[in-house]
C-alpha positions as CSV (number, residue, x, y, z in Angstrom):
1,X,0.0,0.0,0.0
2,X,1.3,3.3,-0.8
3,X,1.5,6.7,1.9
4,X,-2.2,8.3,1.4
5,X,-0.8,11.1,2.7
6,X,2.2,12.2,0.4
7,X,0.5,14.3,-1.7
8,X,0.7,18.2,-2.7
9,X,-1.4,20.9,-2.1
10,X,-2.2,23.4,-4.6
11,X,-4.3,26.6,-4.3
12,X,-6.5,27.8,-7.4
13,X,-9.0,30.8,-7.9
14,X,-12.1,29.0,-7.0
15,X,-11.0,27.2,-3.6
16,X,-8.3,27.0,-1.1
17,X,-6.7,23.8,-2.4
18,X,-6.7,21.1,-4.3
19,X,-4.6,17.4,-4.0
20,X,-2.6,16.1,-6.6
21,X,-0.8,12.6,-6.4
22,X,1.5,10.2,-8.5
23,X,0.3,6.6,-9.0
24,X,0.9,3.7,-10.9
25,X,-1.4,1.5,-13.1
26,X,-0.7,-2.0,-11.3
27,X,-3.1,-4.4,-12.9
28,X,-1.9,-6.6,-15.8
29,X,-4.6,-5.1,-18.6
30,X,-3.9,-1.7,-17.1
31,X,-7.1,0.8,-17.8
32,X,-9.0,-0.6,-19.7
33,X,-13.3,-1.0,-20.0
34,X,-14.3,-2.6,-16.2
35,X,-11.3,-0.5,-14.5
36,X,-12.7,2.3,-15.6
37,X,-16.2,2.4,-14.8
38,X,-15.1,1.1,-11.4
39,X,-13.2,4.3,-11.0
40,X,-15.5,6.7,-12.4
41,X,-18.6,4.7,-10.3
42,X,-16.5,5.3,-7.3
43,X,-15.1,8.8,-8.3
44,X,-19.0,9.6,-8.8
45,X,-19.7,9.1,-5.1
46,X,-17.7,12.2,-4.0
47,X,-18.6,15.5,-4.3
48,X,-14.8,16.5,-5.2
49,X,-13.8,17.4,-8.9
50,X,-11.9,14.6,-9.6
51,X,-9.3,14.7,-12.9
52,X,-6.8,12.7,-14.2
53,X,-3.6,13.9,-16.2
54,X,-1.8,11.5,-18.2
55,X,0.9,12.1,-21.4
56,X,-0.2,16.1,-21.5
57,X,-3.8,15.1,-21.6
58,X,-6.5,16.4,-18.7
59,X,-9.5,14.0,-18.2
60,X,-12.8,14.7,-16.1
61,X,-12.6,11.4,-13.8
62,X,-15.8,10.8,-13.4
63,X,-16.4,11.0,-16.9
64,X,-16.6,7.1,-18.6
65,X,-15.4,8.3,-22.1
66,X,-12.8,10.7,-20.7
67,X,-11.1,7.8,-18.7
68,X,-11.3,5.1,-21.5
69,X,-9.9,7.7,-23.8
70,X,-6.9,7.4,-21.9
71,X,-5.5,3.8,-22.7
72,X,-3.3,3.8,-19.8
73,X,-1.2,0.6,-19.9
74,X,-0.1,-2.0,-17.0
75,X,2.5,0.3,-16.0
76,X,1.3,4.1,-17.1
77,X,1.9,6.5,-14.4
78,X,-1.2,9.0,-13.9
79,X,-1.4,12.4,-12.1
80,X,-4.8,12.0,-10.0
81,X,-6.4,15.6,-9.0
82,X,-8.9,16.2,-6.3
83,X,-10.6,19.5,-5.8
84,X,-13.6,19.9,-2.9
85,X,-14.6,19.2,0.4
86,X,-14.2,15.8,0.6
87,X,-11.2,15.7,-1.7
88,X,-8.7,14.0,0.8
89,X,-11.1,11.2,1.3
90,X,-12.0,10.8,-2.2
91,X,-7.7,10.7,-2.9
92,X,-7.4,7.9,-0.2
93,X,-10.4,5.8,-1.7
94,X,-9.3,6.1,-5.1
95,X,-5.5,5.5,-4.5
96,X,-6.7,2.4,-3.0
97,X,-8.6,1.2,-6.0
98,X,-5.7,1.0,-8.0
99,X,-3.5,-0.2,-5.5
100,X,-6.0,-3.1,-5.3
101,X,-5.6,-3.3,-8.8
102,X,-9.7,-2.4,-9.2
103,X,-10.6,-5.4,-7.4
104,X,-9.9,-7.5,-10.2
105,X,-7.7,-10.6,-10.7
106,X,-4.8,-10.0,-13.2
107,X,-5.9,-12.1,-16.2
């Protein structure tokens, strides 16, 4: 399991902060279509914008197509962004689902 709690605070024009942290795609067929709706259904549970950089590219989290679109790889490092109110919580349950590989078995 990874520190939850190394992360960097940011502030922007519309709140105080917002979290960014580093993580690594761990599962075998990296981000592909059952990943990714198990992120963006448990992204959708927070209140906290939620966006993922990757290669120069910004993605809404929460949205399906803006994940697939992505093709991360076994491998791919991402950029994960939280922005809200319950944006630490939403970092530490996210982190987790892709240290747990999405709950999946690797194929």
């Amino acid at each position: 399991m990874g520190n939850y709690y190394n992360y960097t605070h940011f502030r922007t024009a519309n709140s105080l902060r917002m979290i960014k942290k580093k993580i690594t795609i761990k599962n075998s067929s990296g981000l592909h279509a059952r990943p990714s709706a198990t992120l963006v259904k448990t992204a959708s549970k927070f209140s906290s914008d939620f966006f993922i950089h990757f290669y120069g590219y910004k993605v809404n989290g929460k949205s399906i197509l803006g994940v697939m679109t992505l093709a991360a790889e076994h491998g791919s490092e991402l950029e994960l962004e939280f922005d809200g109110s319950d944006e630490k919580e939403a970092m530490k349950t996210i982190t987790e689902l892709i240290e747990n590989k999405f709950g999946l078995k690797d194929e």
